[in-house]
C-alpha positions in Angstrom: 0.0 0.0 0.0 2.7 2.4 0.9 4.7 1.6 -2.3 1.1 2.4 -4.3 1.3 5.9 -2.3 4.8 6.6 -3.6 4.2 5.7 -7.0 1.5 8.1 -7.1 3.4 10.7 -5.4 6.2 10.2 -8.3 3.9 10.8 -11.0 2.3 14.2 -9.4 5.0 15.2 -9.4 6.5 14.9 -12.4 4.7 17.5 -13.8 7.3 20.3 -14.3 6.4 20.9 -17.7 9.1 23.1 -20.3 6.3 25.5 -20.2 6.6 25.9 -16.5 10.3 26.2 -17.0 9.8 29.1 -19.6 7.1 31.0 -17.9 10.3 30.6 -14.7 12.6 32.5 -17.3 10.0 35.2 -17.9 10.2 35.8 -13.8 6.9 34.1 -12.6 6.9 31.4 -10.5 4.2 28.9 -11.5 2.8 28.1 -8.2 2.8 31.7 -6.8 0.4 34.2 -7.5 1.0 37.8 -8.0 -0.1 40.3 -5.1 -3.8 41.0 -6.4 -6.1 44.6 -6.9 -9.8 44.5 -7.1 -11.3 47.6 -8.7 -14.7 47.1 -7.7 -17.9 49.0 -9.1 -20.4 47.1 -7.4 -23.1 48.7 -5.0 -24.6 50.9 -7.2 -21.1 52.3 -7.5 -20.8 55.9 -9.3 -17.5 55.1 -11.7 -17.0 52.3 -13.7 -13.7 50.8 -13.7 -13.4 51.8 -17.5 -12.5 55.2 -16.3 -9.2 53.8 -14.7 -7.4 51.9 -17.1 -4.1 54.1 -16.8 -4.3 53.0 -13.1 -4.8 49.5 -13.6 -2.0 49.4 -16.8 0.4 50.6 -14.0 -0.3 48.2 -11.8 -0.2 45.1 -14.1 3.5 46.8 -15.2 4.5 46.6 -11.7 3.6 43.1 -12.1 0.4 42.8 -10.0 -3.0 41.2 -11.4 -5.7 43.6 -11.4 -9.5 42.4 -11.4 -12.8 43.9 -12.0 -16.1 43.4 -10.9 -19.6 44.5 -10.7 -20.8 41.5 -8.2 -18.9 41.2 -4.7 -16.2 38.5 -4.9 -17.5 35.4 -2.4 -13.3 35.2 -1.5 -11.2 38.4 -1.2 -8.0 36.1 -0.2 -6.2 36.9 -3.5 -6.4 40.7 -2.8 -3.9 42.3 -1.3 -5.4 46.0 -2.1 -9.1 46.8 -2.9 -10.5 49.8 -4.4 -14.3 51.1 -4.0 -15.2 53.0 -7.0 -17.9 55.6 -5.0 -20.6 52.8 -3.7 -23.7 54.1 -3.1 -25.1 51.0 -2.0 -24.4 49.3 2.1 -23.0 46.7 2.6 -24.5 43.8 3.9 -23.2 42.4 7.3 -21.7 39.1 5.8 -20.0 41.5 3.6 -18.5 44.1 6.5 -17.6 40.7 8.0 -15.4 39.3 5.1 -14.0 42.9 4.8 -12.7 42.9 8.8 -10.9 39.4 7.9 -9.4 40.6 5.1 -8.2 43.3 6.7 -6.8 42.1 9.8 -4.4 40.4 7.7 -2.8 43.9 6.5 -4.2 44.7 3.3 -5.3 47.6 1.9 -8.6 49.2 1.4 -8.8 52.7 -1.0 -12.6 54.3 -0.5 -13.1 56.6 -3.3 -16.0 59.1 -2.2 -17.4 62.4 -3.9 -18.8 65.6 -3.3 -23.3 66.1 -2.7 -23.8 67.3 -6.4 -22.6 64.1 -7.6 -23.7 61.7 -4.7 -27.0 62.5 -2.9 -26.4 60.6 0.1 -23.0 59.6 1.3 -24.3 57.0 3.6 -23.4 53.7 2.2 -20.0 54.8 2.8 -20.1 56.5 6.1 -21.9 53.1 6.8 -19.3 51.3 5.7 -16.7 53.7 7.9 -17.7 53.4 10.8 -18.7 49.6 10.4 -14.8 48.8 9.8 -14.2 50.9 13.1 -12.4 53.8 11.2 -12.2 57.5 12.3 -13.2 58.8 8.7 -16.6 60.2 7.6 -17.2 61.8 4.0 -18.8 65.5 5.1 -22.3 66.7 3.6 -20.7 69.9 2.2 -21.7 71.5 -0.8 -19.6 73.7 -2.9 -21.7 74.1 -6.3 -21.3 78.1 -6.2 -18.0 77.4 -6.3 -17.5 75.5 -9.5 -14.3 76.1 -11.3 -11.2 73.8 -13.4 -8.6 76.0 -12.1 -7.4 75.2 -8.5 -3.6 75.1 -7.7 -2.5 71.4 -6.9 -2.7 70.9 -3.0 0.6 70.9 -1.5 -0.3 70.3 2.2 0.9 66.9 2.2 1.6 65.1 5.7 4.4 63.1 6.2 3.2 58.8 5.9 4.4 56.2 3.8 1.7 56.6 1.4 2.8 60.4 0.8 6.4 59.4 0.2 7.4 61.4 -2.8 4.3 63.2 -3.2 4.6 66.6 -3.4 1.5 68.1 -4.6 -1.4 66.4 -5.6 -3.7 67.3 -8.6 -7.7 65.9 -9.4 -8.5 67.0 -6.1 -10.0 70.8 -6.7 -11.5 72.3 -3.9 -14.6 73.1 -5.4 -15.3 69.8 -6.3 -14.4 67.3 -3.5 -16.0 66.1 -0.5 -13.8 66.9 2.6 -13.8 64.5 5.6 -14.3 64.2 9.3 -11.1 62.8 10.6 -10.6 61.2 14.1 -9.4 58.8 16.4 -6.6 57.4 15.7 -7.0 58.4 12.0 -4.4 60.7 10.0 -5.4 63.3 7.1 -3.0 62.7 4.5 -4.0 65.6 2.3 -5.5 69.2 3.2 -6.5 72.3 1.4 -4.1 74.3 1.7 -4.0 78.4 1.3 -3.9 79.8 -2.1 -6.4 80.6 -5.3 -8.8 79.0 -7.5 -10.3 80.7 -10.2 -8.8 83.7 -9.2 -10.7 83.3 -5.4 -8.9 82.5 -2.1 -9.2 78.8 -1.7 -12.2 78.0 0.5 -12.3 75.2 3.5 -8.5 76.0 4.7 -7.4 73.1 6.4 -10.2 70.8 5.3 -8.8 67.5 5.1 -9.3 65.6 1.2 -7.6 62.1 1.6 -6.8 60.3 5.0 -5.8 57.0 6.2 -7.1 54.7 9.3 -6.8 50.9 10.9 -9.8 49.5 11.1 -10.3 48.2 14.8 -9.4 45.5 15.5 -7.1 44.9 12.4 -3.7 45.2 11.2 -4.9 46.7 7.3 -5.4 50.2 6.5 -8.1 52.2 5.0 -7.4 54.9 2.7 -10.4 57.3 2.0 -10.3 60.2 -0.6 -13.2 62.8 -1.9 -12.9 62.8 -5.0 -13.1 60.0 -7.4 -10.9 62.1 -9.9 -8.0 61.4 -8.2 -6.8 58.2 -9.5 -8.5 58.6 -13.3 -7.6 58.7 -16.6 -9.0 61.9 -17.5 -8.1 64.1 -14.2 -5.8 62.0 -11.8 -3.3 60.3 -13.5 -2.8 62.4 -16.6 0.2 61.9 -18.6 2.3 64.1 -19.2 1.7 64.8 -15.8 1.4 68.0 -14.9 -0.7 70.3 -12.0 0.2 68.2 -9.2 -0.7 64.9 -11.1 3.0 63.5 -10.6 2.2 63.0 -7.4 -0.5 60.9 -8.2 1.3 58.7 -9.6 3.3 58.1 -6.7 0.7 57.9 -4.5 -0.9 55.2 -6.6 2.5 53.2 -6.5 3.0 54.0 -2.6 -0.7 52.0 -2.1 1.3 48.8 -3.4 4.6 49.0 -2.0 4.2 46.7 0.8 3.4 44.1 -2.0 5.9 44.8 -4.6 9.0 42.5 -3.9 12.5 43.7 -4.1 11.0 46.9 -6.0 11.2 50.2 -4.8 8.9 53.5 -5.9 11.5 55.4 -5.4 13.2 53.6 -8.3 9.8 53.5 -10.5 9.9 55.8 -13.2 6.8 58.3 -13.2 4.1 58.1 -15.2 5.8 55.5 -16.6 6.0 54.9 -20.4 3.4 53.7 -22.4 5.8 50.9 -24.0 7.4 49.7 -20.6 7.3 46.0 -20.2 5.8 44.3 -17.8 7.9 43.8 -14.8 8.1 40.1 -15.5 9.8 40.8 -18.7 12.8 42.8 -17.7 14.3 39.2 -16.6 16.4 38.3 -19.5 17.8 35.3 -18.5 17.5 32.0 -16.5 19.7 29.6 -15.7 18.7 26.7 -14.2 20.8 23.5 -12.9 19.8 19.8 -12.2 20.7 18.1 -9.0 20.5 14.5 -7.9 19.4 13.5 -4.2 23.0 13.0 -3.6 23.6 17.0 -4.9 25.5 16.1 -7.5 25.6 17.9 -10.3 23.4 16.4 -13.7 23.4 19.7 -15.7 23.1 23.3 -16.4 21.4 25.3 -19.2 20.4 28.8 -19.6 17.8 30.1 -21.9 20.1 32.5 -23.7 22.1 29.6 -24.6 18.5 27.9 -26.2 15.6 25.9 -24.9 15.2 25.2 -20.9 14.0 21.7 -22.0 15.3 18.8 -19.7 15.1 16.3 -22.2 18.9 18.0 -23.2 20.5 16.1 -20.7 19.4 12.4 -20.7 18.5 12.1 -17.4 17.6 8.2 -16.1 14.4 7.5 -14.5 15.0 9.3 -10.6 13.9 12.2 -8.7 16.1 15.1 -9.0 15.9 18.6 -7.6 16.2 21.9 -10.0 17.4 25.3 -8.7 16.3 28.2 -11.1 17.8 31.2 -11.1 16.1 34.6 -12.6 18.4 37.3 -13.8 17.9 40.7 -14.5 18.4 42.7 -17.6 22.1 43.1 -16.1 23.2 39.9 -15.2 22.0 40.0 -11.0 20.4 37.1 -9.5 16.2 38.5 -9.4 14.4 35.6 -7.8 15.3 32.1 -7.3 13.6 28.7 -7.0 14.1 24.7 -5.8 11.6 22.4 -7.5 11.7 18.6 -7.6 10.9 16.5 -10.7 10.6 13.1 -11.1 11.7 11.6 -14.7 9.1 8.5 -15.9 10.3 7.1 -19.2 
């Protein structure tokens, strides 16, 4: 019986296909997933996730997968940052439930809100607020007598790791973003600050526009903004950018860091280029060599030299144990791997 089990271990496992070896040249492990955004329009949500295809592009070049959806997802697990595209629908309790798992285990959630002419009633997300435990509130303020294109950027930026780099920030204009009710043990990230707009003083000095919370209990955080602009193709993330919109960009990478590994946004290049590749295909090359369970040496190929394929080296029926290595475009180790395969002839 136990040989049986063995022999049908040997043959799962001999499954590390060529493919699998070439998708380990392009930088992706097989069995690992990429960190995971959700750009979810759901709940009678005001923005569609058409409008932020800029935002999601950058992402996927960053190497992240990046979902949409209309329907909430029954298992978040794969997420490691969620964005609400303006819901104007609450949430149901099973659904406030999932969200405090989620999380507690440190991801991030990015609330996009707007101002009363273009929400009537901010209470699904207030709702939701104050559900998660968070000290941020959307604010019933209306500034439609105020209506202009021509606000400075906002440059009162507080120190966090999610305003790293950001300098100003652009798609906010005063006259057309809710401001918020921050507390607790919340932080405003971004605040109007002095200046003109339209050729007025600014209105609502001081006024936080973006903040940041834990939701209690939880380890995650919960990023709220006012205006749905901010992270949009048209207003937000405009490229070239300009007015503040730089920023943006930076912002949107700082939501990610904690999920991109061995990357840096300080080392991202803003707004990046339309023709960038995909972080997965700045590895050029892989090398990968064949062990036996004694660790001696079978083989070693590289994919600059031709095919991964392990038929190359002959290799008897056994169980033998592959390191891969991923290099960069200049020749540095990137990420590295041990599988086992099992040869059946």
């Amino acid at each position: 019986m136990n040989l049986q089990w063995l022999w049908g271990l040997s043959v799962a496992l001999a499954v590390l296909s060529v493919s699998n070896l070439e998708a380990l040249a392009q930088g992706v492990a097989p069995a690992r997933r990429p960190p995971g955004v959700l750009l979810y329009a759901g709940h009678g949500a005001l923005k569609p996730p058409a409008d932020y295809t800029k935002l999601q592009s950058f992402y996927e070049t960053l190497g992240l997968l990046v979902d949409t959806a209309t329907s909430w997802p029954d298992n978040l697990s794969s997420y490691r940052l969620i964005i609400l595209l303006v819901p104007k629908e609450t949430f149901s309790s099973d659904q406030v439930r999932a969200l405090r798992r989620w999380l507690r285990r440190g991801q991030y959630l990015l609330v996009l809100g707007e101002y009363k002419e273009f929400i009537q009633d901010q209470t699904a997300i207030n709702v939701l607020l104050a559900d998660l435990g968070v000290g941020i509130r959307l604010k019933d303020n209306s500034n439609a007598d105020w209506d202009n294109d021509t606000c400075e950027p906002l440059r009162d930026i507080a120190e966090h790791p999610l305003t790293r780099g950001v300098r100003e920030a652009g798609g906010l204009d005063p006259s057309r973003t809710a401001t918020l009710e921050v507390f607790g043990t919340a932080t405003a990230l971004v605040r109007i600050q002095g200046g003109r707009c339209g050729g007025q003083p600014m209105r609502l000095v001081g006024e936080p526009v973006c903040a940041v919370g834990k939701p209690r209990p939880g380890r995650g955080q919960v990023v709220v903004c006012g205006d749905s602009n901010f992270l949009d193709d048209r207003f937000g993330l405009s490229d070239p950018a300009s007015d503040g919109m730089q920023g943006n960009w930076r912002f949107a990478c700082n939501l990610v860091q904690p999920f991109l590994p061995r990357r840096s946004c300080d080392r991202v290049p803003l707004p990046p280029s339309a023709s960038a590749p995909a972080s997965g295909a700045t590895t050029r090359v892989a090398q990968l060599r064949v062990f036996d369970l004694n660790g001696r040496l079978m083989g070693a190929l590289s994919n600059a030299d031709g095919s991964l394929a392990l038929d190359r080296f002959g290799l008897p029926n056994g169980v033998y144990l592959i390191v891969v290595v991923a290099l960069d475009a200049d020749g540095a180790p990137r990420r590295q791997w041990l599988h086992k395969a099992v040869v059946l002839r």
